[in-house]
VEXDREN-2710 file (C-alpha; in Angstrom, 1 decimal):
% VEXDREN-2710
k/r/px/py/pz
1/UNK/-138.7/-7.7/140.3
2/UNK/-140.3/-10.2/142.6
3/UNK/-138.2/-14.6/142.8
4/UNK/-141.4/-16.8/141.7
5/UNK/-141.4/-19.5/143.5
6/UNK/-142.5/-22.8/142.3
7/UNK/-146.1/-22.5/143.4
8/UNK/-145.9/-19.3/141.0
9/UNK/-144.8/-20.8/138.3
10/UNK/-147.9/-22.4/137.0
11/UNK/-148.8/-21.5/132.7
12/UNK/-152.3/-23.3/133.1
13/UNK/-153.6/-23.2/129.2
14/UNK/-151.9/-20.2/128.1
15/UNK/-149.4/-19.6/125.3
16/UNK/-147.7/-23.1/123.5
17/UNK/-144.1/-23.1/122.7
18/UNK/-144.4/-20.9/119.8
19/UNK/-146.0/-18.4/120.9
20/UNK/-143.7/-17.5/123.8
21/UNK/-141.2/-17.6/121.4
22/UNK/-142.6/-15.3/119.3
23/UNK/-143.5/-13.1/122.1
24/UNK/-141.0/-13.0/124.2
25/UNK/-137.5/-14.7/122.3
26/UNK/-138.1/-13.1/118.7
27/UNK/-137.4/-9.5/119.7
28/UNK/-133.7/-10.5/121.2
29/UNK/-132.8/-11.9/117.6
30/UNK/-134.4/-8.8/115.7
31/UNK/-131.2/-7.1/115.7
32/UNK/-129.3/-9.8/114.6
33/UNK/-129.6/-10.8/110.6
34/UNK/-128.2/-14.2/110.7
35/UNK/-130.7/-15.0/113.1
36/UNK/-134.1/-14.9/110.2
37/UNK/-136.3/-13.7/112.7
38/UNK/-136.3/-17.5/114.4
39/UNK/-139.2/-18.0/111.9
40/UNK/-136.5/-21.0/110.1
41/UNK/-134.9/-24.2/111.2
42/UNK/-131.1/-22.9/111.4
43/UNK/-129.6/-19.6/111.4
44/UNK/-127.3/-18.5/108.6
45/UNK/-123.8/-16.9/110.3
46/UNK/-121.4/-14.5/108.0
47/UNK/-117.9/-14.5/109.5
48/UNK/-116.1/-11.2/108.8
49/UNK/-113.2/-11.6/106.3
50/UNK/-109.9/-12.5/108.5
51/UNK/-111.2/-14.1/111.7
52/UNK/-112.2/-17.2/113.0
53/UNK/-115.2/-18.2/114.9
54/UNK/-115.0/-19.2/118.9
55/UNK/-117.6/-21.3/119.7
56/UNK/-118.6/-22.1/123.2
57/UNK/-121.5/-24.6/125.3
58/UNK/-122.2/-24.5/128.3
59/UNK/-125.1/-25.6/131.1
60/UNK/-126.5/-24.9/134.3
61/UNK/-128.6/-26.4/136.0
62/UNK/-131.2/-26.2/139.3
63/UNK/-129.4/-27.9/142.3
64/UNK/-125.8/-28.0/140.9
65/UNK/-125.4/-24.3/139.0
66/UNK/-128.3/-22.2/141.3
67/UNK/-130.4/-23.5/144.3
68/UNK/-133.6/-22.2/142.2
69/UNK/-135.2/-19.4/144.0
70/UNK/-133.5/-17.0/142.4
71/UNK/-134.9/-14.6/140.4
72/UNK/-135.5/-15.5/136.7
73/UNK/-133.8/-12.3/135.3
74/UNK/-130.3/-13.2/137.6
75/UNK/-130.4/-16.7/136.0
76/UNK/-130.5/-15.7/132.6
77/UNK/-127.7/-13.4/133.2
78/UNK/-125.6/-15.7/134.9
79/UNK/-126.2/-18.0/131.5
80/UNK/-125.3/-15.8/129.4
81/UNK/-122.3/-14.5/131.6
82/UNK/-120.5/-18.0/132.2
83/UNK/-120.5/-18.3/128.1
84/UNK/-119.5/-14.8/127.4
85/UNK/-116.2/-16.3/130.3
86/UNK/-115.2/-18.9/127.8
87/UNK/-115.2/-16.5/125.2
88/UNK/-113.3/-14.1/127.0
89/UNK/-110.5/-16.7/127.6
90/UNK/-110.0/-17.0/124.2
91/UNK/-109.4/-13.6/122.9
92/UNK/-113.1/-13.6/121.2
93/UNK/-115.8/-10.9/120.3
94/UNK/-119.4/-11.9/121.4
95/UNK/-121.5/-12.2/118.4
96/UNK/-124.6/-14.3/119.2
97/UNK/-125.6/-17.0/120.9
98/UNK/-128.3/-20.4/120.9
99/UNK/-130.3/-21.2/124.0
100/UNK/-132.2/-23.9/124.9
101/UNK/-134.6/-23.6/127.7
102/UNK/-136.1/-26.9/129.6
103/UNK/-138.7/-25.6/131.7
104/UNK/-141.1/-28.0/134.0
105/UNK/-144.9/-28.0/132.4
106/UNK/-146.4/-25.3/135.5
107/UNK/-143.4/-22.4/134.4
108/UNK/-145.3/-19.3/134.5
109/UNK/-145.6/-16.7/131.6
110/UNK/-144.4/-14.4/134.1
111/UNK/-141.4/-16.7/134.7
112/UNK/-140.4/-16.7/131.2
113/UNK/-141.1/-12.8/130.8
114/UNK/-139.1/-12.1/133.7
115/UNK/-136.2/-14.5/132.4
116/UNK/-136.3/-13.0/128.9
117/UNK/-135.9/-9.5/130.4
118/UNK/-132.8/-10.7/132.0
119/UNK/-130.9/-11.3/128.7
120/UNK/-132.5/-8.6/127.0
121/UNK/-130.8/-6.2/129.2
122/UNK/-127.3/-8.2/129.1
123/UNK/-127.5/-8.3/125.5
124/UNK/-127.4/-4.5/125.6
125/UNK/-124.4/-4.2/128.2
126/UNK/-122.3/-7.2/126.2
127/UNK/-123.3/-6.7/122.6
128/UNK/-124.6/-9.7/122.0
129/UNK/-128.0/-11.2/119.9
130/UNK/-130.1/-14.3/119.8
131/UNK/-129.6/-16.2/117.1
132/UNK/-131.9/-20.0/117.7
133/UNK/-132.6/-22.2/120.2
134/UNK/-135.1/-24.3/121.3
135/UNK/-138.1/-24.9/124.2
136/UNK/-139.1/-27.8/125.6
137/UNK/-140.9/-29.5/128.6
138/UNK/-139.6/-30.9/131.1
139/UNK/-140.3/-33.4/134.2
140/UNK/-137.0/-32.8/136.2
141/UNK/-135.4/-29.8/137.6
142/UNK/-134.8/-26.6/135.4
143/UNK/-132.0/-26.6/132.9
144/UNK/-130.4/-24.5/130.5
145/UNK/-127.9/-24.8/127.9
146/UNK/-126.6/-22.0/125.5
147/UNK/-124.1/-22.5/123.0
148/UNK/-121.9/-19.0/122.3
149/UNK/-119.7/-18.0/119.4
150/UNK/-117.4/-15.0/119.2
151/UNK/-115.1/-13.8/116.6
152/UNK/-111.2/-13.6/116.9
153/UNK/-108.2/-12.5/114.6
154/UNK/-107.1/-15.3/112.6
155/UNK/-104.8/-17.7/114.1
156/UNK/-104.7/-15.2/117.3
157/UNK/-107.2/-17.3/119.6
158/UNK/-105.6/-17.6/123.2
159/UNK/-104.7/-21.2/124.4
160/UNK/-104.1/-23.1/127.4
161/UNK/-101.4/-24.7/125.5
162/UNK/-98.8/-22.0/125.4
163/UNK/-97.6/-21.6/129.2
164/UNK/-93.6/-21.9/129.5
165/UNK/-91.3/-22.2/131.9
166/UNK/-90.3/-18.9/133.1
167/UNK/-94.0/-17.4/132.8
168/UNK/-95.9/-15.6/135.3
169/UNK/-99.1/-16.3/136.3
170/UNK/-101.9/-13.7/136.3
171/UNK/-105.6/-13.6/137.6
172/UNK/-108.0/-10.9/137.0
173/UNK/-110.3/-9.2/139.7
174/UNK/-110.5/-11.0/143.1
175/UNK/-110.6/-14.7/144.1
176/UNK/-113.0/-16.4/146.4
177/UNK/-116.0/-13.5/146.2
178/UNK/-118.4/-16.3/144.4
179/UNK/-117.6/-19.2/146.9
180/UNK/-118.2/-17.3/149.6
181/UNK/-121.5/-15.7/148.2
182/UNK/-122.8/-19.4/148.1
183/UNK/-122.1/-19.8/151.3
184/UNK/-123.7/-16.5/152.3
185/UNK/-126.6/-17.7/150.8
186/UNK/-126.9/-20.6/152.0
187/UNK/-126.5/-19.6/155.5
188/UNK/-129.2/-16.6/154.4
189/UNK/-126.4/-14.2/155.4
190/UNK/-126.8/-10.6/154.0
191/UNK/-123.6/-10.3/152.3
192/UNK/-124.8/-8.3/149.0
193/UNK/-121.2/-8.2/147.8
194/UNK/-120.7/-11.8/147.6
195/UNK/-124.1/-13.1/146.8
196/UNK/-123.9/-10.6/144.0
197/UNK/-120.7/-12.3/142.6
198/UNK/-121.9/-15.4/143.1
199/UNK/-125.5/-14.5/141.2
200/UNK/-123.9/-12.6/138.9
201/UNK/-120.4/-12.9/137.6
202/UNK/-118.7/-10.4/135.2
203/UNK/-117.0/-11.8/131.8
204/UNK/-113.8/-10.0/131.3
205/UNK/-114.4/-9.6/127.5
206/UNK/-112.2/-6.5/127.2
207/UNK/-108.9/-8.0/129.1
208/UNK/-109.4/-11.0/126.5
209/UNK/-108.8/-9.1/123.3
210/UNK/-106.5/-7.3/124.9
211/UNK/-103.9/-10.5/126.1
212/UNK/-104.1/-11.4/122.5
213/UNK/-100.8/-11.5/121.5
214/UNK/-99.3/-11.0/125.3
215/UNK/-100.4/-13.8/127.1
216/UNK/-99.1/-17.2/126.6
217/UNK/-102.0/-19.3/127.7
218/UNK/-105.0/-18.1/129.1
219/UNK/-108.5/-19.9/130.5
220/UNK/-111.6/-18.3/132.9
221/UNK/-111.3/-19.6/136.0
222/UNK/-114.9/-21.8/136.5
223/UNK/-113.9/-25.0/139.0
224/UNK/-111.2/-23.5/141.3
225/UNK/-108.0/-21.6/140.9
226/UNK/-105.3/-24.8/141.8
227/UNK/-107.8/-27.2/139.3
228/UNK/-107.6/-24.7/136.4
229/UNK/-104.2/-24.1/136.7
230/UNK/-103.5/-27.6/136.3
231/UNK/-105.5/-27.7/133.5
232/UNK/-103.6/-25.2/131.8
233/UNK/-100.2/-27.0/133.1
234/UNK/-101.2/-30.5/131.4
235/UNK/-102.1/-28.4/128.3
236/UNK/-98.7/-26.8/128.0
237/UNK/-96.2/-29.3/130.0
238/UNK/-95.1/-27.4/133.0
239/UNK/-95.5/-27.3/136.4
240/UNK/-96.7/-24.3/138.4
241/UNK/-96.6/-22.6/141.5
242/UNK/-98.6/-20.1/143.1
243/UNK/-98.1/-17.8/146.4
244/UNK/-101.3/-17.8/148.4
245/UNK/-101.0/-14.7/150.6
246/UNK/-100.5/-12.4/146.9
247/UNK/-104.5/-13.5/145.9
248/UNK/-106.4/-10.8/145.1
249/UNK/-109.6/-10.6/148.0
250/UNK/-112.1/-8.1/148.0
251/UNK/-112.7/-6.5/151.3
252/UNK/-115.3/-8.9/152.5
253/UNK/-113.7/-11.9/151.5
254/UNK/-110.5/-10.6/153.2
255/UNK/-112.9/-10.2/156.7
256/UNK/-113.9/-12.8/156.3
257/UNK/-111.0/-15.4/156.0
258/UNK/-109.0/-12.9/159.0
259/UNK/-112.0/-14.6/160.9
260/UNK/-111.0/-18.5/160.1
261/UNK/-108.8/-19.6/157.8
262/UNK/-110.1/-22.4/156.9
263/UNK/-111.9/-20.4/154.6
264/UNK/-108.7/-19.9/152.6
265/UNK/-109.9/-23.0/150.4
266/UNK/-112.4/-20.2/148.9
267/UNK/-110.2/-18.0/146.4
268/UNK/-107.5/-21.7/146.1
269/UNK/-110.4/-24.0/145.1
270/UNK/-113.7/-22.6/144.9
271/UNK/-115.7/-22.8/142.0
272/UNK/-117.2/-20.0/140.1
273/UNK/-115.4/-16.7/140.4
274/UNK/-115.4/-16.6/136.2
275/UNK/-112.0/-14.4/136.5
276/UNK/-109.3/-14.7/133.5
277/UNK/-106.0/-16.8/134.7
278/UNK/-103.1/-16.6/132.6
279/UNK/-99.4/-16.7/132.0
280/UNK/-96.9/-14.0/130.3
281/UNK/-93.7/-14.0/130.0
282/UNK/-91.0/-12.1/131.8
283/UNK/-90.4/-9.9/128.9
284/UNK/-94.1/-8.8/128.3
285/UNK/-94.4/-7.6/132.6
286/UNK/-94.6/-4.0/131.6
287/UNK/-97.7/-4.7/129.4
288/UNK/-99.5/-6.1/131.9
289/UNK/-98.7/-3.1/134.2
290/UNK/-100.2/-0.6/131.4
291/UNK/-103.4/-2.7/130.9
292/UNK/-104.4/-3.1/134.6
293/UNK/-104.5/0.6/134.9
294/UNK/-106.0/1.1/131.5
295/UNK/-108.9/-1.4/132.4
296/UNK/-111.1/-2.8/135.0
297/UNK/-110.6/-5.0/137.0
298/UNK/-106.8/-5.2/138.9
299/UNK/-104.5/-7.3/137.6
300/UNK/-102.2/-9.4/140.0
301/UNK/-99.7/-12.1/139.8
302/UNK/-99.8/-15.0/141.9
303/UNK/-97.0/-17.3/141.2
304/UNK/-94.8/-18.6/137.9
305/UNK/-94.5/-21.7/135.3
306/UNK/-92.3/-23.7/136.4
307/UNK/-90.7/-27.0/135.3
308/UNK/-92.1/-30.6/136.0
309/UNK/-96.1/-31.0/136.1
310/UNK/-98.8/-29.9/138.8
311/UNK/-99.8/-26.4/141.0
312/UNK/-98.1/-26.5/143.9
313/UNK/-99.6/-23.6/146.7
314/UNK/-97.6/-22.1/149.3
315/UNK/-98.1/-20.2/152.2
316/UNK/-96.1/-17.5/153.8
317/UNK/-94.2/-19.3/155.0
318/UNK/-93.0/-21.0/152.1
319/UNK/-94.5/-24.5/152.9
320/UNK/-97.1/-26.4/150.3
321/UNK/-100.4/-26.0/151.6
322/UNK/-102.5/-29.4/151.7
323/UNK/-106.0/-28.7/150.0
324/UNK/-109.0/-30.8/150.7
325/UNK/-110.5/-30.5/147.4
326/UNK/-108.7/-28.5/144.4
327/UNK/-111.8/-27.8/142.5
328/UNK/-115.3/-28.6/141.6
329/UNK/-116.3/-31.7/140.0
330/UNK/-119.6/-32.8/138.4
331/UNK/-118.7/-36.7/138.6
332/UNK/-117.0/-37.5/141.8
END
């Protein structure tokens, strides 16, 4: 389907609040019970006997998340898929989810239809329903929030408190792809692969409830590998450190770093890629070896826990790579 572009995106004197959300909103809660039809002020939520809810929030927004040509249906997806991450990293089930659209006053019907579609269709690949939310007008850029819950085994939830020393660390899929699609499309580059991953991430829902029980701490990786690591090393008390020539590349991030290697910074510290990083101990290696050929993606290991605090990176070599930025950051 065709990007609107702003100029498109005029509603003129068409349908009010409610009515688009009875046309177009409604029908992604209709399979969902606890969601009354979105005809009432809150939704009522059964947890199944024996688990614990995971609940998640997270926002993007135009400028910052997406430049905002994209096409409506990608950046519903991509909302959707950066909560399903967090739910991922801790073990959970999808099982609904609240969004709340703030949409300038000239957003086209089309626009919305076309956005709707877009978690419609991602609702069917990650078993997931609508279950509230709101609309509302904005002056400033376009924003979305969406908050996420999931179920997990009680008590089972995975951490990023549980990392010791001793661990290895483990990333899922391949590093750098979403970094490098920015950049792609920025510089209007034809790289599908890596504008895809960067439009698009995949939550690795199935590797989550799988680690449950195996890994010791666990978090999606969102501002940068070396950043999140360190989150997960303040959490637990340890130190870390990671080997960057064992990072998992796709083939056209691999290219393209072999070209300069400044671009290493990608798959270290850019932001985005929405993979799982965890640790596991020595004694649980095997496991990992049986789930990376029983699921998709690859599963690699890039360093270990060590003692002290801090991700140190090194190179071939064996030297510690300086890194201008280890992450994203919304404030600085």
């Amino acid at each position: 389907m065709p990007t609107l572009s702003r100029r498109e995106r005029g509603r003129g004197e068409g349908m009010d609040e409610f009515d688009l959300i009875k046309t177009y909103f409604a029908p992604l809660a209709r399979e969902f019970s606890g969601s009354l039809g979105l005809i009432d002020d809150a939704a009522v939520i059964a947890v199944p006997l024996g688990q614990e809810l995971v609940i998640t929030k997270d926002a993007i927004s135009e400028g910052v998340h997406f430049i905002g040509n994209e096409n409506p249906s990608q950046l519903a997806k991509k909302l959707l898929r950066v909560n399903l991450s967090d739910l991922a990293a801790m073990g959970a089930k999808p099982l609904c989810y609240f969004l709340a659209l703030m949409l300038p006053k000239e957003t086209s019907e089309e626009w919305i239809k076309n956005f709707a579609d877009g978690l419609a269709e991602d609702q069917r690949e990650f078993s997931i329903h609508l279950a509230g939310g709101d609309t509302t007008s904005t002056h400033g850029a376009l924003s979305f929030s969406m908050t996420a819950l999931g179920t997990v085994p009680a008590g089972k939830a995975l951490k990023r408190s549980g990392a010791k020393q001793g661990d290895k660390v483990y990333v899922s899929g391949t590093l750098g792809d979403s970094a490098l699609g920015l950049m792609a499309l920025r510089s209007e580059s034809k790289d599908d692969f890596l504008i895809r991953r960067y439009l698009l991430p995949e939550p690795r829902i199935a590797l989550g409830q799988k680690l449950i029980g195996t890994a010791t701490a666990c978090m999606d990786i969102s501002d940068g590998l070396v950043q999140d690591l360190g989150h997960i090393c303040r959490a637990s008390g340890v130190g870390a450190t990671i080997y960057r020539d064992t990072l998992p590349l796709s083939e056209p991030a691999r290219a393209l770093i072999q070209k300069d290697s400044n671009l290493w910074e990608a798959p270290l510290s850019g932001g985005d890629d929405y993979e799982l990083l965890f640790t596991v101990s020595e004694k649980n290696h095997s496991v990992l070896e049986t789930l990376s050929r029983e699921l998709h993606p690859p599963i690699m290991m890039i360093g270990e826990i060590t003692e002290g605090n801090g991700v140190r990176a090194l190179d071939a070599t064996g030297n510690e790579i300086t890194l201008t930025k280890k992450g994203f950051r919304h404030f600085s």
